[in-house]
Backbone as JSON Lines, residues from 0, in Angstrom:
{"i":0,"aa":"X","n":[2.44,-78.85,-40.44],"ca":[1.71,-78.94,-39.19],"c":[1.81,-77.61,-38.46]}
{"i":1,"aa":"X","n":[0.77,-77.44,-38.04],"ca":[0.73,-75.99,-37.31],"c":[1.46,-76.14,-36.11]}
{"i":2,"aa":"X","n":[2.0,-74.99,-35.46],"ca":[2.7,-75.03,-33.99],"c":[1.74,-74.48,-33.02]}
{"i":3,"aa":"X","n":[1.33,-75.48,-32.0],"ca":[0.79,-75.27,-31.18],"c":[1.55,-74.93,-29.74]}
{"i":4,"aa":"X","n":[2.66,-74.1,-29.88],"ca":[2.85,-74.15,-28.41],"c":[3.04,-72.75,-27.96]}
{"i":5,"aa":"X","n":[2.99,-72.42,-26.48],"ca":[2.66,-71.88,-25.86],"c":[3.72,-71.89,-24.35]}
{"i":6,"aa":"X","n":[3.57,-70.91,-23.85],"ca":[3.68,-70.79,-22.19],"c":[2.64,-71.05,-21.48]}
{"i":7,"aa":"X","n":[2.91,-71.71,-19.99],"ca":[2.09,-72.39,-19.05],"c":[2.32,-71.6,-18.04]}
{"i":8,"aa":"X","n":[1.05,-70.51,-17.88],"ca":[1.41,-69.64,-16.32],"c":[0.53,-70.25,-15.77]}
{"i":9,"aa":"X","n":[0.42,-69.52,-14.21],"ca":[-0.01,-69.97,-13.4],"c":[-1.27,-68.9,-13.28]}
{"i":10,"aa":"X","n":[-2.29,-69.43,-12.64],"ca":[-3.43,-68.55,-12.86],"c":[-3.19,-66.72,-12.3]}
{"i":11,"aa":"X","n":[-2.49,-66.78,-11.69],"ca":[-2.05,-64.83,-11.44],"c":[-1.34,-64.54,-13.01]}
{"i":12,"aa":"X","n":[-0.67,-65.48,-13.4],"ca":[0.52,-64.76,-14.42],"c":[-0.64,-64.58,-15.85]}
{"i":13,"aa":"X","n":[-1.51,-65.69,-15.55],"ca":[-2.84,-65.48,-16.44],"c":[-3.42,-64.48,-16.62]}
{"i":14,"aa":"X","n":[-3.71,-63.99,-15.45],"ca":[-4.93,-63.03,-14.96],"c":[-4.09,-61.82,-15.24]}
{"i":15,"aa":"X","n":[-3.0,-61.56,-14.75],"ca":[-1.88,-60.47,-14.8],"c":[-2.02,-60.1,-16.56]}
{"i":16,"aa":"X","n":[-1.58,-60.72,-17.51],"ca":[-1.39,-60.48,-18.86],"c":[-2.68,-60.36,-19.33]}
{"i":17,"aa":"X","n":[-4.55,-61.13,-19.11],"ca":[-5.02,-60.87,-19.25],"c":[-6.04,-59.16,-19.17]}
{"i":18,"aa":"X","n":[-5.14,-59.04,-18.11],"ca":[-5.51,-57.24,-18.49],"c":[-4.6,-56.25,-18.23]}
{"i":19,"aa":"X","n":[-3.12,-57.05,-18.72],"ca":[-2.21,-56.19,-19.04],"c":[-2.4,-54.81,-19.71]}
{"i":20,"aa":"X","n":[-2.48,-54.07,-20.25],"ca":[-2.29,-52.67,-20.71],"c":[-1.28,-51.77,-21.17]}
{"i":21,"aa":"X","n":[-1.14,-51.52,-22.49],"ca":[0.01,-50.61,-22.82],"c":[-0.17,-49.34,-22.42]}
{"i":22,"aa":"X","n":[0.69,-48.62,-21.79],"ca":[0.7,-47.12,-21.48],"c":[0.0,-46.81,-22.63]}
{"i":23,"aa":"X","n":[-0.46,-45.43,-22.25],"ca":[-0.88,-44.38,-23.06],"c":[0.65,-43.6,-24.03]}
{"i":24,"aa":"X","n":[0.19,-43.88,-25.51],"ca":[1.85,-43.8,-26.38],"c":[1.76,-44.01,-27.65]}
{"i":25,"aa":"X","n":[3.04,-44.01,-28.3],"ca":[3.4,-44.18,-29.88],"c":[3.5,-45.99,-29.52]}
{"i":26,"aa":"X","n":[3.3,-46.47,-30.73],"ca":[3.65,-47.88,-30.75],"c":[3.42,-48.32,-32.26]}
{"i":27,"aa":"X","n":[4.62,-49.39,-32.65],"ca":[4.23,-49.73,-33.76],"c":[3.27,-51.39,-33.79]}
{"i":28,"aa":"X","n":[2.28,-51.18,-34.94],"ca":[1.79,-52.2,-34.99],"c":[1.59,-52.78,-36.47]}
{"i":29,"aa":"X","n":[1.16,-54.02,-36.48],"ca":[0.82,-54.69,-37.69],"c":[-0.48,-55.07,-37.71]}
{"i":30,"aa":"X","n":[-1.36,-55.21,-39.24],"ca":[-2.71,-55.65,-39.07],"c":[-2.35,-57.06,-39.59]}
{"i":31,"aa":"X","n":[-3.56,-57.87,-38.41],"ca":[-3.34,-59.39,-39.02],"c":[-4.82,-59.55,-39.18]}
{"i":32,"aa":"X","n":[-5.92,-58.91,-39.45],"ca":[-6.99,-59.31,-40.2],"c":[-7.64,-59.02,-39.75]}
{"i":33,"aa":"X","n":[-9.22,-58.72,-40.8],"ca":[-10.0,-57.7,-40.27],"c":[-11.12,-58.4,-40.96]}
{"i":34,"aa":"X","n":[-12.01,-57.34,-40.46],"ca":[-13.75,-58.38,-41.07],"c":[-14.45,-56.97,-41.6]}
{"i":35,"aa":"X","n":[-15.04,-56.95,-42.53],"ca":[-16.41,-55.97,-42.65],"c":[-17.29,-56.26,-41.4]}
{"i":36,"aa":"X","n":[-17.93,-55.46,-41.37],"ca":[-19.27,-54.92,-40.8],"c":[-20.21,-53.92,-40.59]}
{"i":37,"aa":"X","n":[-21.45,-53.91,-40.1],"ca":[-22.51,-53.05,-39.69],"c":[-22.08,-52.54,-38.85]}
{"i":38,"aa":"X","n":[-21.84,-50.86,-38.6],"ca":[-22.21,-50.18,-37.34],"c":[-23.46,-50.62,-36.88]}
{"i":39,"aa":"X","n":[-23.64,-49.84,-35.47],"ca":[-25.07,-50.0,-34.7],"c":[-25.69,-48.9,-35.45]}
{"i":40,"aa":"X","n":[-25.38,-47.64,-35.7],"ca":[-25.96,-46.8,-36.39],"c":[-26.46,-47.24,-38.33]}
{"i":41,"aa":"X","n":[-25.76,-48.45,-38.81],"ca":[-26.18,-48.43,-39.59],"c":[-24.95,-48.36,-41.03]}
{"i":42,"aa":"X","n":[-23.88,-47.95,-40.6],"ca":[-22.64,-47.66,-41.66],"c":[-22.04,-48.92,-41.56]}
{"i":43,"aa":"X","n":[-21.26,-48.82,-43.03],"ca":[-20.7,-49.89,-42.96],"c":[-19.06,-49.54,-42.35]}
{"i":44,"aa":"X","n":[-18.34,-50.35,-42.29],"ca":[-17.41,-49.91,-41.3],"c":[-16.27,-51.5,-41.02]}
{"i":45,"aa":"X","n":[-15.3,-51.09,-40.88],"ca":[-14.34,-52.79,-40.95],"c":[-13.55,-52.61,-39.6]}
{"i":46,"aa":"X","n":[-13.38,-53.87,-39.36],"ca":[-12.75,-53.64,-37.88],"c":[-11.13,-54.62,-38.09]}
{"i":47,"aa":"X","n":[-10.73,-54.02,-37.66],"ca":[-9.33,-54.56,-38.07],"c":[-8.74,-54.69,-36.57]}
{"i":48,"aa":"X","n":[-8.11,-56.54,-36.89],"ca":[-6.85,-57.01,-35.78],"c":[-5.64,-56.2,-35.34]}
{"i":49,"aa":"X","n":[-4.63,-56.08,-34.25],"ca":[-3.62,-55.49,-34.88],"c":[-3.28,-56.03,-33.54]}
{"i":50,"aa":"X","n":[-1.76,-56.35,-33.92],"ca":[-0.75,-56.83,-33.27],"c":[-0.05,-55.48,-32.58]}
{"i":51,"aa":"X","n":[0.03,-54.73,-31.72],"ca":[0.8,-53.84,-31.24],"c":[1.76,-54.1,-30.31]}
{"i":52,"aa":"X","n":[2.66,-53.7,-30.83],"ca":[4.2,-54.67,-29.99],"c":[4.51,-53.19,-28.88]}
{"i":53,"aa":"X","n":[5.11,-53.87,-28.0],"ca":[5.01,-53.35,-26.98],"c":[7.16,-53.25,-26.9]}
{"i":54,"aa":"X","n":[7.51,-52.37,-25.85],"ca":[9.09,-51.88,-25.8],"c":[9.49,-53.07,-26.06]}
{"i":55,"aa":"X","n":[9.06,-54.56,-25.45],"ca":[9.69,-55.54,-25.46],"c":[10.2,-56.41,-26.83]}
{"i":56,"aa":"X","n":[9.27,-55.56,-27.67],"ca":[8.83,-56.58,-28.65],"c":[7.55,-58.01,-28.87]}
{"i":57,"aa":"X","n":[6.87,-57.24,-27.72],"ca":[5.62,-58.62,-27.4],"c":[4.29,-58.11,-27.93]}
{"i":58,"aa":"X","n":[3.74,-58.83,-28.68],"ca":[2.09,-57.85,-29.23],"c":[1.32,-58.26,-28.47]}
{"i":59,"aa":"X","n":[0.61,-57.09,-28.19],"ca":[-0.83,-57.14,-27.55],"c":[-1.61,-56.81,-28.49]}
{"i":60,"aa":"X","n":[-2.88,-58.1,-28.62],"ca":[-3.9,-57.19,-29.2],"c":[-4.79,-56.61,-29.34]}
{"i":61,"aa":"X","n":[-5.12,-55.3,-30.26],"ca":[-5.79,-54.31,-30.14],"c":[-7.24,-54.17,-31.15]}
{"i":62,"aa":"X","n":[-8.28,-53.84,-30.81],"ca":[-9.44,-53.67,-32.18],"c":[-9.61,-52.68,-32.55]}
{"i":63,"aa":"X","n":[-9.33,-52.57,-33.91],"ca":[-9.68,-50.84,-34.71],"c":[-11.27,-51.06,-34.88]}
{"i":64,"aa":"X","n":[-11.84,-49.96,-35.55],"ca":[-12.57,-49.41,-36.06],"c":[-12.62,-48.57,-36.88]}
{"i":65,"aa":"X","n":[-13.02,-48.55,-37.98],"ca":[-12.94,-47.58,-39.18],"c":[-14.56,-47.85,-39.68]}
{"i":66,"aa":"X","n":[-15.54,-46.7,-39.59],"ca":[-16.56,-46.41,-40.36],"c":[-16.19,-46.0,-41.74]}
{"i":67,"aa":"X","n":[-16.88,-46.12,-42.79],"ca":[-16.79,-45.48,-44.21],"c":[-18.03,-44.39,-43.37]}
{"i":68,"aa":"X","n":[-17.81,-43.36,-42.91],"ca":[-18.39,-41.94,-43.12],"c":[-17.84,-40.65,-42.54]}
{"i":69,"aa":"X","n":[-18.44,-39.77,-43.8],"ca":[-17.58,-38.77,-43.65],"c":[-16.76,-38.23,-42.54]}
{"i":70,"aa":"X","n":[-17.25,-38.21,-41.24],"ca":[-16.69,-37.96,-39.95],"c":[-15.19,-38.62,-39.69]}
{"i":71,"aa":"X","n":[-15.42,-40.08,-40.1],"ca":[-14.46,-40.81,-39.56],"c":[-13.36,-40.91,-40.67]}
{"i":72,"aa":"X","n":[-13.79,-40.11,-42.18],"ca":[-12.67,-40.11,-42.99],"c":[-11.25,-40.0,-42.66]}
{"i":73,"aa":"X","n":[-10.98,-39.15,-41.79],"ca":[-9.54,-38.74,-41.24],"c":[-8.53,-39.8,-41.06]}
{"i":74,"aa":"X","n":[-9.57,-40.98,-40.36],"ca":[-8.93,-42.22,-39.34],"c":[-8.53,-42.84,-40.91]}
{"i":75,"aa":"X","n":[-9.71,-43.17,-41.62],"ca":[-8.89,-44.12,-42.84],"c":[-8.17,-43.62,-43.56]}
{"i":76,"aa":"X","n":[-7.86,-41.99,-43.61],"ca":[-7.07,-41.36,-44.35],"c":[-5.25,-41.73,-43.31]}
{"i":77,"aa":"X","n":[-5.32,-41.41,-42.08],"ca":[-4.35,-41.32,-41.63],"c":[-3.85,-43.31,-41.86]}
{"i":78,"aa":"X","n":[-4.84,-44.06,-41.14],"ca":[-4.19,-45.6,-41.92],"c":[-3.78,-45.57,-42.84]}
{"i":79,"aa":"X","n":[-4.17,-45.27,-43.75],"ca":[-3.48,-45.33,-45.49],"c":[-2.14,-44.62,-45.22]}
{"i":80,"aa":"X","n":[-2.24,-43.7,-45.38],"ca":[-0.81,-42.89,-44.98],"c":[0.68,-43.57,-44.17]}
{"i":81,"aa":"X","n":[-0.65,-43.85,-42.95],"ca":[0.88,-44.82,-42.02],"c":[1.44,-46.36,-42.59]}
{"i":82,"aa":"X","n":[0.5,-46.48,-43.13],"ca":[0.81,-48.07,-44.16],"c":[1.32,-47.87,-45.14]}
{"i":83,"aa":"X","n":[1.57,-46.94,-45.75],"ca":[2.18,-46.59,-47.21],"c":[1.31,-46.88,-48.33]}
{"i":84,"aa":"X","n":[-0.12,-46.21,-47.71],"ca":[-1.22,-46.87,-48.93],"c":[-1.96,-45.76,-49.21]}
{"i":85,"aa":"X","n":[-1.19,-44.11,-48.95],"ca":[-1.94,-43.5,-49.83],"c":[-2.16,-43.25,-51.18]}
{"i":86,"aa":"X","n":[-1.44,-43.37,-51.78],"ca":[-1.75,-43.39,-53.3],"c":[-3.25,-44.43,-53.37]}
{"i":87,"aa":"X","n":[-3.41,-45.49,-53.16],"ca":[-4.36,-46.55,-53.16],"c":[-5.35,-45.83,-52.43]}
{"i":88,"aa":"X","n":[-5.19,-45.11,-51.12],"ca":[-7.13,-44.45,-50.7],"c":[-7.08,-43.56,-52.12]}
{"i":89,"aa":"X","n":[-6.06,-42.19,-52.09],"ca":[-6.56,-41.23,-53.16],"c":[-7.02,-41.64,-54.24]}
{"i":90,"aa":"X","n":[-6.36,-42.72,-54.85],"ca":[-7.05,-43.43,-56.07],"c":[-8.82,-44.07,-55.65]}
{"i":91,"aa":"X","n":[-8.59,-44.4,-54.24],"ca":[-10.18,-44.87,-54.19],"c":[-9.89,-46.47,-54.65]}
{"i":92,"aa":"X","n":[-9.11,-46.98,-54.6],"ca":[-8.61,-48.47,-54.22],"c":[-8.07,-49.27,-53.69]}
{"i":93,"aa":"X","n":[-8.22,-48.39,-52.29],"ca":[-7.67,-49.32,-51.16],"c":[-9.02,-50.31,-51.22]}
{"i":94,"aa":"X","n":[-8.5,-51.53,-50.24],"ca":[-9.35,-51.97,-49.56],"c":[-8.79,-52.97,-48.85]}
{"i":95,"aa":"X","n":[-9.86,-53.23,-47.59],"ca":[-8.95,-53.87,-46.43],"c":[-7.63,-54.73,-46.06]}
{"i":96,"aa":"X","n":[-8.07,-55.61,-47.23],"ca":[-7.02,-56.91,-47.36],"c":[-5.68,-56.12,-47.51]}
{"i":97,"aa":"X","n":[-5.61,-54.82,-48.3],"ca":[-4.15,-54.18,-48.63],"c":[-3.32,-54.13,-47.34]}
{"i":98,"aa":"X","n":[-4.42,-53.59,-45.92],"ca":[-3.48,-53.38,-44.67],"c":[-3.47,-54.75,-44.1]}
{"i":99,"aa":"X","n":[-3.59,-55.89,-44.31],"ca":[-3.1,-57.13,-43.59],"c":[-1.65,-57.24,-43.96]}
{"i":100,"aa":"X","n":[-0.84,-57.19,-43.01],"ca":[0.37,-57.52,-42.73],"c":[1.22,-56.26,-42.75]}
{"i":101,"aa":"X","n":[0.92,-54.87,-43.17],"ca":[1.29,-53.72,-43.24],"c":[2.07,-53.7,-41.85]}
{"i":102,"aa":"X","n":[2.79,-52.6,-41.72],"ca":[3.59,-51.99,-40.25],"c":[2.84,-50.45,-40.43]}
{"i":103,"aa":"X","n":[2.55,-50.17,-38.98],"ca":[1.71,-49.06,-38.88],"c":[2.44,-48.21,-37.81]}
{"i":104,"aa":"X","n":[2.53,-47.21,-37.73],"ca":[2.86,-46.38,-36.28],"c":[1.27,-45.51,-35.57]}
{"i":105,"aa":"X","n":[1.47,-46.12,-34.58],"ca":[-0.32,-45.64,-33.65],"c":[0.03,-44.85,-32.14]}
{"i":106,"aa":"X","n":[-1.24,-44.62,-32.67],"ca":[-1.13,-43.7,-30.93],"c":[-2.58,-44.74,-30.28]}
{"i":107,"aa":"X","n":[-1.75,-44.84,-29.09],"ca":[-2.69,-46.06,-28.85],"c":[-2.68,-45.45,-27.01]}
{"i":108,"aa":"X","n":[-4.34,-45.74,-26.79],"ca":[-5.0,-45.35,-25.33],"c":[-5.31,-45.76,-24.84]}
{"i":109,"aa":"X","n":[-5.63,-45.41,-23.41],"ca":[-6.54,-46.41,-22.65],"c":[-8.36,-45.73,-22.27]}
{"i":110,"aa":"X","n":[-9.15,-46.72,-22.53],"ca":[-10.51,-46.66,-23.04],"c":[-10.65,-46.87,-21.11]}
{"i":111,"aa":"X","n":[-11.42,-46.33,-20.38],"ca":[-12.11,-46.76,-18.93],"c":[-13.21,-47.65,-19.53]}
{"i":112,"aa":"X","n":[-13.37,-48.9,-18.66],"ca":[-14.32,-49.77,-18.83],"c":[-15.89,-49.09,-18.59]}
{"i":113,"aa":"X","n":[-16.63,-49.43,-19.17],"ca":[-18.02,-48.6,-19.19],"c":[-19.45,-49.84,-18.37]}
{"i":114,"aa":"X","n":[-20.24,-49.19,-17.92],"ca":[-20.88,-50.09,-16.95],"c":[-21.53,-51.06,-17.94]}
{"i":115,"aa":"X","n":[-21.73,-52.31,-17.07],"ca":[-22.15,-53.78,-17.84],"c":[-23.88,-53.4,-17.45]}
{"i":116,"aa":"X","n":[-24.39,-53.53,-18.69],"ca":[-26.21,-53.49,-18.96],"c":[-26.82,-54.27,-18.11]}
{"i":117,"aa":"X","n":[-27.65,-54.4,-16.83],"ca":[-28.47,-54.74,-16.42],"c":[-28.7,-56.34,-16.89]}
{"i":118,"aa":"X","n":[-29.06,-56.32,-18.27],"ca":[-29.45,-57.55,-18.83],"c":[-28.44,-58.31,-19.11]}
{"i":119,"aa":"X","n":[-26.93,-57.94,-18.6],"ca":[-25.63,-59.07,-19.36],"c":[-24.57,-58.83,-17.82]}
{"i":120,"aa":"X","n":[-25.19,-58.65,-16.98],"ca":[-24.42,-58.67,-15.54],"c":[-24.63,-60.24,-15.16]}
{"i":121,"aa":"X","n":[-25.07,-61.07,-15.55],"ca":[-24.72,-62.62,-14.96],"c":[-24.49,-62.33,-13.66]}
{"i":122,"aa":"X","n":[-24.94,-62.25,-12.7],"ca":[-24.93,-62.43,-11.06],"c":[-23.7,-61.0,-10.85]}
{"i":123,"aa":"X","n":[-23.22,-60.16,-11.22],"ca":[-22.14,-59.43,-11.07],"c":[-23.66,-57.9,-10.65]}
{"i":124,"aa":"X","n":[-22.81,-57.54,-9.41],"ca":[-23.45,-56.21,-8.95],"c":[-24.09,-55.14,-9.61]}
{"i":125,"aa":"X","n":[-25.15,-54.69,-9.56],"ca":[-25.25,-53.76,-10.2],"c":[-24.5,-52.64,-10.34]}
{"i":126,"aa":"X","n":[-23.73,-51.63,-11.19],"ca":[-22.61,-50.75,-11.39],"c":[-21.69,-51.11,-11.74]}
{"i":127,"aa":"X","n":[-21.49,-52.78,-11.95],"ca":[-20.54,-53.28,-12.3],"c":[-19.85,-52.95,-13.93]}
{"i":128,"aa":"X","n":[-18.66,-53.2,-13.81],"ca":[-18.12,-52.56,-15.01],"c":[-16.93,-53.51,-15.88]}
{"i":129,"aa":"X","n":[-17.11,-53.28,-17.09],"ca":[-15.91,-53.88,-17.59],"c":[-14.38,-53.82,-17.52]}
{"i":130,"aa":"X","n":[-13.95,-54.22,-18.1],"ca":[-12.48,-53.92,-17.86],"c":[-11.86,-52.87,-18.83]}
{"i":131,"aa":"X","n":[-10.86,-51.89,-18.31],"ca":[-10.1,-51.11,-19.07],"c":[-10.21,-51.84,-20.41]}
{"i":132,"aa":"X","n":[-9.78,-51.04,-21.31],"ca":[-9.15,-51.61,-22.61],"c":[-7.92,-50.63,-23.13]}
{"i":133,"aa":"X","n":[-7.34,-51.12,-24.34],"ca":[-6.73,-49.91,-25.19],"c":[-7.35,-49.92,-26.68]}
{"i":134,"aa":"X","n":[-7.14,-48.84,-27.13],"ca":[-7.74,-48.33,-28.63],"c":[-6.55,-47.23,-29.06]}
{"i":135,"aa":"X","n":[-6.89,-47.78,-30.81],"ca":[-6.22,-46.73,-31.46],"c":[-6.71,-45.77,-31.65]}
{"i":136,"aa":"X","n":[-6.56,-44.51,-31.24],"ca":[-6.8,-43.22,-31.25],"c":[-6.5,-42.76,-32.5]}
{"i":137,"aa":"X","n":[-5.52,-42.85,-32.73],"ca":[-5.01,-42.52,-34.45],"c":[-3.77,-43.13,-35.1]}
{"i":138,"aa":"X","n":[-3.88,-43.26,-35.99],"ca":[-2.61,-43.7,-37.39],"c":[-1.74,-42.75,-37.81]}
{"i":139,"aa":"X","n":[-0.01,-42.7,-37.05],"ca":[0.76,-41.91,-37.02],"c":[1.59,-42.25,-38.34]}
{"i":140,"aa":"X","n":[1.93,-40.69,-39.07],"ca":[2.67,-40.75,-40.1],"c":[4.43,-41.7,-40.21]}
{"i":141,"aa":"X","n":[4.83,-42.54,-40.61],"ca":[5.68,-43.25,-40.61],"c":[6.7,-41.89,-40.42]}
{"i":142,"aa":"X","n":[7.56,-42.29,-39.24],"ca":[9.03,-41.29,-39.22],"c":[9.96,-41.32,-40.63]}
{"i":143,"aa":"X","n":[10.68,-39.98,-40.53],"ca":[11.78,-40.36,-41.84],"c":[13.04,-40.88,-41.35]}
{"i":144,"aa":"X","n":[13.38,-42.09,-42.2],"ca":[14.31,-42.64,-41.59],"c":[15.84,-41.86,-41.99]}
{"i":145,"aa":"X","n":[16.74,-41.91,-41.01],"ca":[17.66,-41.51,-40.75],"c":[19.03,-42.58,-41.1]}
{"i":146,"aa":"X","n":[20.23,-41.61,-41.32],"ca":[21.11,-42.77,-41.81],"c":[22.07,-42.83,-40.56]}
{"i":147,"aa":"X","n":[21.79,-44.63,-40.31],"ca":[22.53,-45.48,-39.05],"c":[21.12,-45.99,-38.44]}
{"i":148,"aa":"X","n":[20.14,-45.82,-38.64],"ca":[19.34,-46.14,-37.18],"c":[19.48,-47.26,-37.03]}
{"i":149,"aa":"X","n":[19.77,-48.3,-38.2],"ca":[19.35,-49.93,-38.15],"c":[20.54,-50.33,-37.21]}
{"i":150,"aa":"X","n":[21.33,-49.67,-37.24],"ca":[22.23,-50.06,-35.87],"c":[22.12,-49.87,-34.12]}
{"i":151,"aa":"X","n":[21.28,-49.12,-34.5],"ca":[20.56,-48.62,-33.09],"c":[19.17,-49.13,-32.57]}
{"i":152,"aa":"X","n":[18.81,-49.7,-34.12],"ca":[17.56,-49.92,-32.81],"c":[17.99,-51.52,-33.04]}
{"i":153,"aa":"X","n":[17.12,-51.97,-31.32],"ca":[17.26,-53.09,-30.73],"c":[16.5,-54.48,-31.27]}
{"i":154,"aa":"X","n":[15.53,-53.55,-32.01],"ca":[14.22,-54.6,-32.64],"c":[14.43,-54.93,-34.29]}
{"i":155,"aa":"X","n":[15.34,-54.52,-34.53],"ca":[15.83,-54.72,-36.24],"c":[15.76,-56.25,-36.16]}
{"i":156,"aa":"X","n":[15.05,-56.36,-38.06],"ca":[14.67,-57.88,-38.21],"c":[13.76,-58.32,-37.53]}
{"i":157,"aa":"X","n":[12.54,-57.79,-36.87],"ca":[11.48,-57.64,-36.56],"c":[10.62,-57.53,-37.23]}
{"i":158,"aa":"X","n":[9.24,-58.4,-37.45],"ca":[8.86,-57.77,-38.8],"c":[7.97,-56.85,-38.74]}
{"i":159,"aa":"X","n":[7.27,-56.15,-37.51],"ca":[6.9,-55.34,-37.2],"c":[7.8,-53.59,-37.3]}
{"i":160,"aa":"X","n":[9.25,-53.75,-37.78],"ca":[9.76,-53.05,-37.41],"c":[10.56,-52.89,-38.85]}
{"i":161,"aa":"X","n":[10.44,-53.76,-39.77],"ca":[11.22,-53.6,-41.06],"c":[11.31,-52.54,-41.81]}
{"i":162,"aa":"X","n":[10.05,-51.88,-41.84],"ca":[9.71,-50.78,-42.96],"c":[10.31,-49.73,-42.05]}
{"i":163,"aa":"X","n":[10.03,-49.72,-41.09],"ca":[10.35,-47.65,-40.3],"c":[11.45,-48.48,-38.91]}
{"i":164,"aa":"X","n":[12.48,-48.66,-39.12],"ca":[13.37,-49.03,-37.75],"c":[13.79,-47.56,-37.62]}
{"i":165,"aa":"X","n":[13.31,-46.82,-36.99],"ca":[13.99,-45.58,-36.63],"c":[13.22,-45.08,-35.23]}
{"i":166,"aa":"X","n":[12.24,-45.93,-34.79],"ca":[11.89,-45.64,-33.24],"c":[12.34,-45.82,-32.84]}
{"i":167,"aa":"X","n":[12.57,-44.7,-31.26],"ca":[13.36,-45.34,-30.34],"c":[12.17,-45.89,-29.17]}
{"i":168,"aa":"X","n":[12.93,-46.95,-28.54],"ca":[12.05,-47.28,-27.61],"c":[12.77,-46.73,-26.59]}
């Protein structure tokens, strides 16, 4: 049976976490699933879940983007890398499903909300705007781990934190 439970806030503690925000920073994250798709331009391109845990150990989550074109090669080059899946791009056999459940290290931002279209403002003012977000900016190379860290860091046995425990928060 699945576990359905949860915390019961109160509509501020709602609203509060609903547009909570991680600083602008390093953070490690995990992918929990991703979909193909169409760019608007036309590329194909996969968008991937990701759990990004925050000092506390709490994930927020975040939406990648990865185009297959040349421009945006870098981004799927640096994922592979931070997942421990380059051998698999250079070979030219990665593919998505490999980064579900991976541990990633990201540099993760904050996006300013951009104005809501005329045609999808539902009674909301004209100039009106969305809400902040965060995005991964880029896929940071896994640190080299050092001997002792697993004693030091706080988040060991984490499973976000298994492969590279050598951040400090």
């Amino acid at each position: 049976m699945e576990d359905f439970s949860y915390e019961a806030m109160s509509e501020e503690q709602a609203q509060q976490q609903r547009f909570s925000l991680l600083p602008d920073g390093e953070y490690h994250a995990t992918v929990e699933r991703f979909e193909g798709k169409m760019s608007r331009s036309g590329n194909r391109m996969v968008e991937f879940l990701l759990h990004v845990y925050d000092k506390e150990g709490r994930p927020h989550e975040v939406t990648d983007y990865i185009a297959f074109t040349p421009k945006m090669a870098w981004k799927l080059r640096h994922h592979c890398e931070s997942g421990g899946m380059k051998e698999a791009y250079e070979n030219r056999t990665w593919r998505p499903q490999l980064s579900v459940g991976k541990s990633f290290r990201v540099l993760v931002k904050t996006d300013p909300g951009q104005e809501i279209p005329h045609d999808k403002l539902k009674g909301k003012p004209a100039g009106s705007r969305y809400s902040d977000k965060n995005s991964i900016e880029d896929y940071l190379a896994p640190k080299p781990k050092s001997a002792g860290a697993a004693t030091q860091n706080s988040m060991q046995g984490h499973p976000a934190f298994e492969d590279d425990i050598d951040i400090p928060f």
